[in-house]
TIMI-2910 file (N, C-alpha, C, CB; in pm, 1 decimal, decimal comma, always signed):
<rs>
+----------+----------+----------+----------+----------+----------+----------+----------+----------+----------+----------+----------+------+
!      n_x !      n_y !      n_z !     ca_x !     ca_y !     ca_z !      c_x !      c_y !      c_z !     cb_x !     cb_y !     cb_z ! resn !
+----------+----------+----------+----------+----------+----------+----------+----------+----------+----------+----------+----------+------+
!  +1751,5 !  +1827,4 !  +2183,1 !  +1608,9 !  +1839,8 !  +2201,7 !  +1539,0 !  +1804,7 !  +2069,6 !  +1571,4 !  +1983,2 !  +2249,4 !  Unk !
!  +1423,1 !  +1703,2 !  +2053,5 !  +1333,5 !  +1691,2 !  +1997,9 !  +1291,2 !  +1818,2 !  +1918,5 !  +1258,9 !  +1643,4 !  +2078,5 !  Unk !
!  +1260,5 !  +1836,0 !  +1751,0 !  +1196,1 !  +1955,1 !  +1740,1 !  +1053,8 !  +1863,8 !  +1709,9 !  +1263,2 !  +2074,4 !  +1617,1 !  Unk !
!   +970,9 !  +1957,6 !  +1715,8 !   +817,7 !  +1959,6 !  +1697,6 !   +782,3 !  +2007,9 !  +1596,7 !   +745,9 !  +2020,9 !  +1784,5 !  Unk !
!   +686,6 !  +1902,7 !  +1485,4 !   +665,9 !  +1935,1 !  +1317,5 !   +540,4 !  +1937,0 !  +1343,1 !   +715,3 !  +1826,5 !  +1184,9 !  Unk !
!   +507,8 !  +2090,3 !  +1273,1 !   +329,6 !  +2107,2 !  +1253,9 !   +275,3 !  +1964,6 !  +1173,7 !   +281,4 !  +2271,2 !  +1133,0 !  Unk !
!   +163,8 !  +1990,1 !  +1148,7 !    +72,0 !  +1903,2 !  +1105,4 !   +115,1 !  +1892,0 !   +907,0 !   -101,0 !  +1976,8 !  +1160,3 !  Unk !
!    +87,7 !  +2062,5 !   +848,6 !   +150,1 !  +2059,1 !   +743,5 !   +259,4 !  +2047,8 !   +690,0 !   +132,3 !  +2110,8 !   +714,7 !  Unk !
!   +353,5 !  +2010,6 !   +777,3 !   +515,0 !  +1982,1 !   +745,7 !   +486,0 !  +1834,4 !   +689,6 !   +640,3 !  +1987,6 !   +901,9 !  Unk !
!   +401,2 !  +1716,8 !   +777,3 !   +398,9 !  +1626,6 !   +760,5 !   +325,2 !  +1565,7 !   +642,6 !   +381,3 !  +1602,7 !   +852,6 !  Unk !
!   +223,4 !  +1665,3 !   +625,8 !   +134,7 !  +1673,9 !   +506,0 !   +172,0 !  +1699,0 !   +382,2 !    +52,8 !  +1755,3 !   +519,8 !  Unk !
!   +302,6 !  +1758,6 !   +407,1 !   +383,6 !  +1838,2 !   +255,7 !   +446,2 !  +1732,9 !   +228,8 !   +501,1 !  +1982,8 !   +262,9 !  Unk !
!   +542,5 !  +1644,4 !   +302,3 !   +632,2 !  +1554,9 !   +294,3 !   +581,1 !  +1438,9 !   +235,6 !   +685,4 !  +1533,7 !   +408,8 !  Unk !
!   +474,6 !  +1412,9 !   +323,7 !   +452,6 !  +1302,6 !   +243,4 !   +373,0 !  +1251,2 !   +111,1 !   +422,2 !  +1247,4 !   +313,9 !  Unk !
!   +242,6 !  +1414,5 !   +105,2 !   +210,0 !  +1429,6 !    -47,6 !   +325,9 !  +1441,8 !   -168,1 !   +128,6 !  +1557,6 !    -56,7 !  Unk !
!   +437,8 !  +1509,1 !   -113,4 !   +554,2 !  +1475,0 !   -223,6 !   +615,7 !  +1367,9 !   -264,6 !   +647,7 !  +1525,2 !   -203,6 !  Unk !
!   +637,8 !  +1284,3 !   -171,1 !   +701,0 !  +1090,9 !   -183,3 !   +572,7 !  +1055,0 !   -184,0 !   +808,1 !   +991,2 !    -32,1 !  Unk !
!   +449,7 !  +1025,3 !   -231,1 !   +346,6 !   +908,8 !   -239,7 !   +318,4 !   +976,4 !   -363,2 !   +216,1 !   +878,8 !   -118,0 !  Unk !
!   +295,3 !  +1129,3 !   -373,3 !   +267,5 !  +1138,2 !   -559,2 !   +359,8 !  +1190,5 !   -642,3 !   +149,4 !  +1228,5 !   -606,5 !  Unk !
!   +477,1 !  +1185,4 !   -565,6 !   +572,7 !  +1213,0 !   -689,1 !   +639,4 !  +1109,0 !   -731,4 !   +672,6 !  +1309,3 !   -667,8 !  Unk !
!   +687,8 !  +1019,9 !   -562,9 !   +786,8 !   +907,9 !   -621,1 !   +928,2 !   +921,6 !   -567,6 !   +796,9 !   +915,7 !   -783,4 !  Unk !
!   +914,3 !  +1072,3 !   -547,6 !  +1089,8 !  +1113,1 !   -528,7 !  +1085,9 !   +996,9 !   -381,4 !  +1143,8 !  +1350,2 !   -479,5 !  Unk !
!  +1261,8 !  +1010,2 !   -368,4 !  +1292,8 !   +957,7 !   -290,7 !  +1250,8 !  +1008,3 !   -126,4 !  +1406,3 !   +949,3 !   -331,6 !  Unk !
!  +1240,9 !   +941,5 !    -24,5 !  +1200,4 !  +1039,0 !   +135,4 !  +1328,6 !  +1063,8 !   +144,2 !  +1126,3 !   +959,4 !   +300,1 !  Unk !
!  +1442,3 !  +1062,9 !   +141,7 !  +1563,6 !  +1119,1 !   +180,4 !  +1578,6 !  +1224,7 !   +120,2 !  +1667,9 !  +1048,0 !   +165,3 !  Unk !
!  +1542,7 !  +1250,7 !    -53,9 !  +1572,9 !  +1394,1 !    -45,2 !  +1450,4 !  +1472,0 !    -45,4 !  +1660,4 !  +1439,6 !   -156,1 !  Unk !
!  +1309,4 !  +1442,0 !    -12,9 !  +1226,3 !  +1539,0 !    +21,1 !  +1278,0 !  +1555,6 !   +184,0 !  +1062,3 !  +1495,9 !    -10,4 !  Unk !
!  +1291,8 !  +1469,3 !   +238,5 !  +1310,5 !  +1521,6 !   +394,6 !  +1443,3 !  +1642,3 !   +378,9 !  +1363,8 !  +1363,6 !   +519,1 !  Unk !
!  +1550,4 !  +1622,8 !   +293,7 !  +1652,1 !  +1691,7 !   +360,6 !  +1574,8 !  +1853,3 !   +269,4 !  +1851,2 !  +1619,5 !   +321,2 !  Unk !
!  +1538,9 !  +1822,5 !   +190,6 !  +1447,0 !  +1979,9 !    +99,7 !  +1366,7 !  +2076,4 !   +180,5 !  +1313,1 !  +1931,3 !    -17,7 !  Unk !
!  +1289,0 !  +1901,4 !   +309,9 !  +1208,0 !  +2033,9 !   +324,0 !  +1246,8 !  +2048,0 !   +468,6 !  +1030,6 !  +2030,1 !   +290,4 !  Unk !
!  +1376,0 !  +2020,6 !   +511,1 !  +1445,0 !  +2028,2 !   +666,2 !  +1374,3 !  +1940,1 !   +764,3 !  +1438,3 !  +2183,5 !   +733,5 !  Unk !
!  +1364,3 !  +1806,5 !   +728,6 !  +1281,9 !  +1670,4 !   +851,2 !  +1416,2 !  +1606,6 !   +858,4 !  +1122,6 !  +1528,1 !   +779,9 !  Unk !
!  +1392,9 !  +1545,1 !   +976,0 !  +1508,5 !  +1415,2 !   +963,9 !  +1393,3 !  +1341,7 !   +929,7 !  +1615,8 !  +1350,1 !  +1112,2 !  Unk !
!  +1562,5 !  +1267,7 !   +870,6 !  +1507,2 !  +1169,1 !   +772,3 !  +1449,7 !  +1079,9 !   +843,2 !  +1598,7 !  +1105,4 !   +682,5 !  Unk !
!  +1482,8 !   +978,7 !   +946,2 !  +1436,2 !   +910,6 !  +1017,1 !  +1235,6 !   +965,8 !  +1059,6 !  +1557,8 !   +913,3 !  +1129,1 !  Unk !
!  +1292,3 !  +1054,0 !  +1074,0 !  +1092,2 !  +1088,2 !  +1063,8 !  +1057,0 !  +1088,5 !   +976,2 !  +1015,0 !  +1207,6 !  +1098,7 !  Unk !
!  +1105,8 !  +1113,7 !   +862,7 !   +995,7 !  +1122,4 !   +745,7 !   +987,3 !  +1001,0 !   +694,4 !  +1023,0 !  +1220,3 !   +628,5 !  Unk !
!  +1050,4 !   +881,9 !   +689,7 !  +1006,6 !   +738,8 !   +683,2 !   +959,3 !   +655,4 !   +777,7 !  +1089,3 !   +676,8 !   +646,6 !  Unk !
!   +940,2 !   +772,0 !   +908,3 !   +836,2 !   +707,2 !   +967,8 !   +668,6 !   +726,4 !   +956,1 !   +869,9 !   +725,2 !  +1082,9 !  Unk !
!   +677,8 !   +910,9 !   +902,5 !   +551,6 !   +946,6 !   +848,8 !   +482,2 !   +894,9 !   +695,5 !   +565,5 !  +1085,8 !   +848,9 !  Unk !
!   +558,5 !   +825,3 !   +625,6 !   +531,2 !   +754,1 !   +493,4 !   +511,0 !   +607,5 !   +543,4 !   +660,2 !   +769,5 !   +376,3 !  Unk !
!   +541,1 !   +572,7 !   +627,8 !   +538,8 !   +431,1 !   +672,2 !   +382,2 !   +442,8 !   +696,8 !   +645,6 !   +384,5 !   +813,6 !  Unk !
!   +341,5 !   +538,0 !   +795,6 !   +215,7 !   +558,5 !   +798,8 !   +128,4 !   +554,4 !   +740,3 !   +198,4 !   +617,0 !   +818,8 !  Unk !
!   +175,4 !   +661,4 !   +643,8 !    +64,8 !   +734,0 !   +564,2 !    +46,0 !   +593,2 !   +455,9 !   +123,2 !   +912,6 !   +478,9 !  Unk !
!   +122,8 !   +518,4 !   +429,2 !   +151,5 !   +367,9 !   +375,7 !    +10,1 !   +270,4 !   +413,3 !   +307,7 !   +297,4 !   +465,1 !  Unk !
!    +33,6 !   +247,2 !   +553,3 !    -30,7 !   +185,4 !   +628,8 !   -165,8 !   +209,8 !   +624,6 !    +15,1 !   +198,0 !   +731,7 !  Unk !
!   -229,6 !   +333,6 !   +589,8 !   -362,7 !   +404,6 !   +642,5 !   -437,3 !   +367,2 !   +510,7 !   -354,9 !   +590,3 !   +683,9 !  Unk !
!   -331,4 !   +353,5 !   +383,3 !   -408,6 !   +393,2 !   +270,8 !   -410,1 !   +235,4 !   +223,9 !   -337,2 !   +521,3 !   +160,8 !  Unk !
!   -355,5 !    +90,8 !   +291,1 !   -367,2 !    -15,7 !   +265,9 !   -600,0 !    -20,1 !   +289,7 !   -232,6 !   -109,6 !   +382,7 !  Unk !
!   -640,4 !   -143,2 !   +173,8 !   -702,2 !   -173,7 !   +230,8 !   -717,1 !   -241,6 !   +373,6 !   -726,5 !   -200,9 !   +164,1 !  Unk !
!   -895,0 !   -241,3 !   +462,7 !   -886,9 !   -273,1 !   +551,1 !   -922,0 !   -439,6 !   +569,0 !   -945,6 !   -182,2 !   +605,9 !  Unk !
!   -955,9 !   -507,4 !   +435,8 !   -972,5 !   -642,2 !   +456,8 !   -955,4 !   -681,7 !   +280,0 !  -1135,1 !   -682,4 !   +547,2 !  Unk !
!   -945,3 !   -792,5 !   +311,5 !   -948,3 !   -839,9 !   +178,0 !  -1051,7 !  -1001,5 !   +155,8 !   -774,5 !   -859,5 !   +140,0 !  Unk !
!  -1176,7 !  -1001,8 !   +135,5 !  -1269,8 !  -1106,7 !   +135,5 !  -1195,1 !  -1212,4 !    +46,8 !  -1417,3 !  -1061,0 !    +80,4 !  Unk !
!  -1218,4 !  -1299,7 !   +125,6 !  -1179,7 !  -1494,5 !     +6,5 !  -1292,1 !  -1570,7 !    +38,3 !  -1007,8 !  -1635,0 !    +66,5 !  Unk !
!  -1371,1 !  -1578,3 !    -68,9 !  -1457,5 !  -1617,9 !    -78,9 !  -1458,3 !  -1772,9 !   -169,3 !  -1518,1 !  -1511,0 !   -113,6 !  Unk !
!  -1507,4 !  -1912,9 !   -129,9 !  -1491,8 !  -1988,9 !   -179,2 !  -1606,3 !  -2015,7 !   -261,6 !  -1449,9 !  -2058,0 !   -109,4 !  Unk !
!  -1560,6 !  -2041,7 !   -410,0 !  -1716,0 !  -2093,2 !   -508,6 !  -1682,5 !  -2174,2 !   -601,1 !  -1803,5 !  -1975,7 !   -598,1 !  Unk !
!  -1810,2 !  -2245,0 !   -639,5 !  -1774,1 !  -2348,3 !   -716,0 !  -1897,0 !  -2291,4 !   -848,9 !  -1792,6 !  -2520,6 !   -625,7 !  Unk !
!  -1789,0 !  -2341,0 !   -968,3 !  -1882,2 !  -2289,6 !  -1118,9 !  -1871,5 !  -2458,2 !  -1194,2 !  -1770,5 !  -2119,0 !  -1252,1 !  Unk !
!  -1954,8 !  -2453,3 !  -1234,1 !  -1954,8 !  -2627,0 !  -1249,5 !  -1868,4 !  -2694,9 !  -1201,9 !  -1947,3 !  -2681,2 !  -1371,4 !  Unk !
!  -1767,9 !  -2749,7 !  -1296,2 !  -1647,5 !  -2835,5 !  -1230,9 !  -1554,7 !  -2772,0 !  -1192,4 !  -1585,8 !  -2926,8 !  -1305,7 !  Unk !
!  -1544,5 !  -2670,4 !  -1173,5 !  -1422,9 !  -2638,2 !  -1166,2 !  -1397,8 !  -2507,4 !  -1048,4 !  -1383,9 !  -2608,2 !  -1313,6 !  Unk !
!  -1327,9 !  -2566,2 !   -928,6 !  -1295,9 !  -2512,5 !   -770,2 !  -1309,0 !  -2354,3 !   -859,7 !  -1096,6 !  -2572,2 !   -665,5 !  Unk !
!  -1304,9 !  -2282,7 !   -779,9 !  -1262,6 !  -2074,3 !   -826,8 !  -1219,4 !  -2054,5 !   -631,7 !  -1504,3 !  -1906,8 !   -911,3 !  Unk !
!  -1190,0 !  -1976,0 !   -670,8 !  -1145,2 !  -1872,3 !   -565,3 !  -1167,1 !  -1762,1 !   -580,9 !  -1030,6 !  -1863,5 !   -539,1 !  Unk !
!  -1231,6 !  -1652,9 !   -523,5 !  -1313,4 !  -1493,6 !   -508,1 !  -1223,7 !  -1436,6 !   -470,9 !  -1437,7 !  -1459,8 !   -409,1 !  Unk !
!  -1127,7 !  -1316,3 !   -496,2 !  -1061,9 !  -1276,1 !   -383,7 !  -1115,6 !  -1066,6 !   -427,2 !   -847,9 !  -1348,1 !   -389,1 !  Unk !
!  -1155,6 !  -1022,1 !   -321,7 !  -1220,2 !   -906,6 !   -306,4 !  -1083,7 !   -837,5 !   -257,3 !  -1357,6 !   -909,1 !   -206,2 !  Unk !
!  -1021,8 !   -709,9 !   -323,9 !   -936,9 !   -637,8 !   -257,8 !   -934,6 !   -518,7 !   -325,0 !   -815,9 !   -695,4 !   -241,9 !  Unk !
!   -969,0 !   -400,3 !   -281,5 !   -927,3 !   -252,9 !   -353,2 !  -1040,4 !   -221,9 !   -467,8 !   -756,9 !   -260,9 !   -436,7 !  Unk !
!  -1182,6 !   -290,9 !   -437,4 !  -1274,1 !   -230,3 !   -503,5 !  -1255,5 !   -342,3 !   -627,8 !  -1249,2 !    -62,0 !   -526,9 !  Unk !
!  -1197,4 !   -427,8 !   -661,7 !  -1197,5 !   -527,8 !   -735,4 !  -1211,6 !   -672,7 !   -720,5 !  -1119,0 !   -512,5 !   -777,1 !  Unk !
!  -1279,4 !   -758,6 !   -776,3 !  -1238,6 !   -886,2 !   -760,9 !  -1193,0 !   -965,6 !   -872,2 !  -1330,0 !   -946,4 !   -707,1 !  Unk !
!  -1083,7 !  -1057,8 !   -828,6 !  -1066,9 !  -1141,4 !   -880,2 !  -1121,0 !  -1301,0 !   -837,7 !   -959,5 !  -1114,7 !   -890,6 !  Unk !
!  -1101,2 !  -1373,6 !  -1005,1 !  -1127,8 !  -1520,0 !   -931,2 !  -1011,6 !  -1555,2 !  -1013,1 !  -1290,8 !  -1621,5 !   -949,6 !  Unk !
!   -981,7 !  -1719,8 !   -923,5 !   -900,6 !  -1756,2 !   -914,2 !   -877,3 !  -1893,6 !   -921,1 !   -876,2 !  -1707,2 !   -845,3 !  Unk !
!   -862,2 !  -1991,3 !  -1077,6 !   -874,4 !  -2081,8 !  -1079,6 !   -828,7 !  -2231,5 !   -951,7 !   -836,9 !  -2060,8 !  -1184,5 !  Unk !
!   -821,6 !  -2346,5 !   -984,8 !   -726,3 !  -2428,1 !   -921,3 !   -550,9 !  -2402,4 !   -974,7 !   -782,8 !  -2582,8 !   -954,0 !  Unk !
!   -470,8 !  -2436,4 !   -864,4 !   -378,3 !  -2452,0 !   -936,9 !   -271,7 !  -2293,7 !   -994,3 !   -455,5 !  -2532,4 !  -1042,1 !  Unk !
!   -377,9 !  -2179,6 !   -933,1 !   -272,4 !  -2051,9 !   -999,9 !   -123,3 !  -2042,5 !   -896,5 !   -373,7 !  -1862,8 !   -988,4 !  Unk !
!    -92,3 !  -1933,3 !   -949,5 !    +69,6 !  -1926,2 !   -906,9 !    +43,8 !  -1836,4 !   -801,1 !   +193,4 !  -1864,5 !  -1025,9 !  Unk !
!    +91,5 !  -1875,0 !   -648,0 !    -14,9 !  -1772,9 !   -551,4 !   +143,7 !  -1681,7 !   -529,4 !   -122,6 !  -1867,1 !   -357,4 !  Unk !
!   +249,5 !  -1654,1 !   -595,8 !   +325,1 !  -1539,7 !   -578,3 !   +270,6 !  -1450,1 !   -686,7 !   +478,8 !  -1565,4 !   -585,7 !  Unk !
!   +228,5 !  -1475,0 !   -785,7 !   +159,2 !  -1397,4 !   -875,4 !     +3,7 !  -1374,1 !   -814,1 !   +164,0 !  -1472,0 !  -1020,3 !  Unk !
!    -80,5 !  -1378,5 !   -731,6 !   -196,9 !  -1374,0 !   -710,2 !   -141,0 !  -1275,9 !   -581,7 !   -284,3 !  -1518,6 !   -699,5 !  Unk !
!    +10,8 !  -1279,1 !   -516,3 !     -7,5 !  -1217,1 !   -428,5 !    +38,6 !  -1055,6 !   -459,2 !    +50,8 !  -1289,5 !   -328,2 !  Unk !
!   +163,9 !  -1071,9 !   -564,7 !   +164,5 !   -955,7 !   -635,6 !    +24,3 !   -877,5 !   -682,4 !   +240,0 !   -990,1 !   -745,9 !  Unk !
!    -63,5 !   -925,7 !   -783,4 !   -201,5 !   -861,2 !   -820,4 !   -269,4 !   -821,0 !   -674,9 !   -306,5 !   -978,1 !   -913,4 !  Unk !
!   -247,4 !   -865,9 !   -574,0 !   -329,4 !   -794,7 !   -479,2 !   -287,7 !   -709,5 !   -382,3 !   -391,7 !   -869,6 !   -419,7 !  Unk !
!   -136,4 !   -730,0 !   -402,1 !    -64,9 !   -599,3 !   -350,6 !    -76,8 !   -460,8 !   -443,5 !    +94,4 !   -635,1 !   -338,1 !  Unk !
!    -56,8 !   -506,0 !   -613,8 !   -121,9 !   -404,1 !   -658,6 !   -249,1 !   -319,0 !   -663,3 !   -109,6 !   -423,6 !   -724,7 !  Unk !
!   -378,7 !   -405,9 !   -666,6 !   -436,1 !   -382,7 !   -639,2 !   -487,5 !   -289,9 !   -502,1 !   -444,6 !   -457,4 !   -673,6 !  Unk !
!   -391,5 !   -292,4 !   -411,4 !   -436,9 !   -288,8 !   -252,4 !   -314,2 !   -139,6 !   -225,0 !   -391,4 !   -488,3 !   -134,8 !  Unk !
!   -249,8 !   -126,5 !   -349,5 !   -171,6 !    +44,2 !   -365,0 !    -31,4 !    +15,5 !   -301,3 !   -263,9 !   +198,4 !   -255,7 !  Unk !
!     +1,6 !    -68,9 !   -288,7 !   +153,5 !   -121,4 !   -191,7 !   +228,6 !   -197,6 !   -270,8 !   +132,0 !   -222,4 !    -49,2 !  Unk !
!   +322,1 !   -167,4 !   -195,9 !   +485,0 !   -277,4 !   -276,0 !   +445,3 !   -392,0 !   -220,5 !   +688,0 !   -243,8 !   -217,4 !  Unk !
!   +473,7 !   -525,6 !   -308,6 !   +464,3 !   -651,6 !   -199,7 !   +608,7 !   -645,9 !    -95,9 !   +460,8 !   -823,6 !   -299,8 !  Unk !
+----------+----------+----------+----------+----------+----------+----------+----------+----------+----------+----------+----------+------+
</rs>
């Protein structure tokens, strides 16, 4: 049988893995979750705290193309020519997530 986790079980678990860092395997087995749930409740809680858009905005500054990119209360611009695995890292940081 399924057990049934209050609201603050889920709340404890996952304030411990998002601000501590520890691993979800051993907060789940600490605080008695399977594990399988508690990386499904961080998957979540993951998900909720992504931004909900990220604006690309195209502009031009004299000669030279830019790119706007709006994500997490910041913008960047973005010459011609940048390295877009590095532009995608900065906006995963920016945006609180692992790429």
């Amino acid at each position: 049988m399924n057990r049934r986790y209050r609201a603050k079980e889920r709340e404890r678990l996952v304030e411990a893995v998002l601000k501590t860092g520890a691993p979800i395997k051993d907060v789940a087995e600490q605080l008695g979750v399977k594990v399988a749930t508690a990386y499904f409740w961080v998957k979540r809680a993951r998900q909720k705290q992504r931004p909900q858009f990220a604006m690309v905005v195209p502009a031009t500054q004299a000669r030279v193309a830019t790119l706007r990119v709006e994500v997490g209360g910041a913008v960047v611009h973005v010459e011609r020519g940048f390295d877009a695995e590095l532009l995608r890292d900065v906006v995963s940081a920016l945006s609180g997530r692992s790429a």
